[in-house]
Kinemage of the C-alpha trace (Angstrom):
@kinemage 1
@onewidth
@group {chain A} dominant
@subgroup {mainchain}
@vectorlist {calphas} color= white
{ca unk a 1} P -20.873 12.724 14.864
{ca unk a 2} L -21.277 10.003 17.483
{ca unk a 3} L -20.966 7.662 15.331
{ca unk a 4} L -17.652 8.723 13.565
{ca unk a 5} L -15.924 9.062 17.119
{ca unk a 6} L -16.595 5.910 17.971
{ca unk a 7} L -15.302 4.547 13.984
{ca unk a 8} L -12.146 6.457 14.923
{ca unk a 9} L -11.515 5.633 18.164
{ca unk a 10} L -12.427 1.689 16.905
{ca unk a 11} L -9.439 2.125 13.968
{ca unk a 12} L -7.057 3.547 16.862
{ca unk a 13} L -7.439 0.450 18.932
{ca unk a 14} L -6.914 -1.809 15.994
{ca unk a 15} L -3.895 -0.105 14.793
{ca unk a 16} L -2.302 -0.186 18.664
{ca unk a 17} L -3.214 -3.641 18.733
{ca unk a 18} L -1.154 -4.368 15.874
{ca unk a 19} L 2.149 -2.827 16.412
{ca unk a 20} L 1.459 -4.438 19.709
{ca unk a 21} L 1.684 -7.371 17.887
{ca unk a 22} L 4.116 -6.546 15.470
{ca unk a 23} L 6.269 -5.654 18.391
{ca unk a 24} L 5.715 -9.172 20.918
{ca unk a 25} L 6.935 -11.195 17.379
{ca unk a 26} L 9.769 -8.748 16.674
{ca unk a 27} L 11.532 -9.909 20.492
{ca unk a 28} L 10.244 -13.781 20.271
{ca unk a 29} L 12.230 -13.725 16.545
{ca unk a 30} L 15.259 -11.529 18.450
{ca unk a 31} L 15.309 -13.635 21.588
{ca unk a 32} L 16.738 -17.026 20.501
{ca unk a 33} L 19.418 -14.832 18.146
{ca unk a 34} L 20.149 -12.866 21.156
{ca unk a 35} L 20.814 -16.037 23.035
{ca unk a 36} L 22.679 -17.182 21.097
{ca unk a 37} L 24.997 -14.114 20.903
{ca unk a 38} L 25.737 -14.316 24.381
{ca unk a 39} L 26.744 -17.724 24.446
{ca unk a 40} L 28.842 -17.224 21.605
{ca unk a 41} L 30.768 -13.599 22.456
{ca unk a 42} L 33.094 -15.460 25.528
{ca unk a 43} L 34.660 -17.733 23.298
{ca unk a 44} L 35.075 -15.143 20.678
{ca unk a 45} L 36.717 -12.213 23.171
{ca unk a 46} L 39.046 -15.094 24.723
């Protein structure tokens, strides 16, 4: 039983870890485009 508590509390760690990751790519990918967006939207609403 020990041993199965520690296996599942092992796989919930991993999975956290990856949306973790998942997550830290998702805003370095969105970061540059957001940039970008803001430097473009004055010339576009002038």
């Amino acid at each position: 039983m020990n041993r199965l508590r520690q296996a599942t509390a092992s796989m919930r760690k991993d999975g956290e870890n990856r949306v973790a990751i998942i997550s830290s790519n998702a805003e370095k990918e969105a970061s540059p485009r957001l940039g970008q967006a803001d430097a473009v939207r004055p010339k576009t609403i002038r």
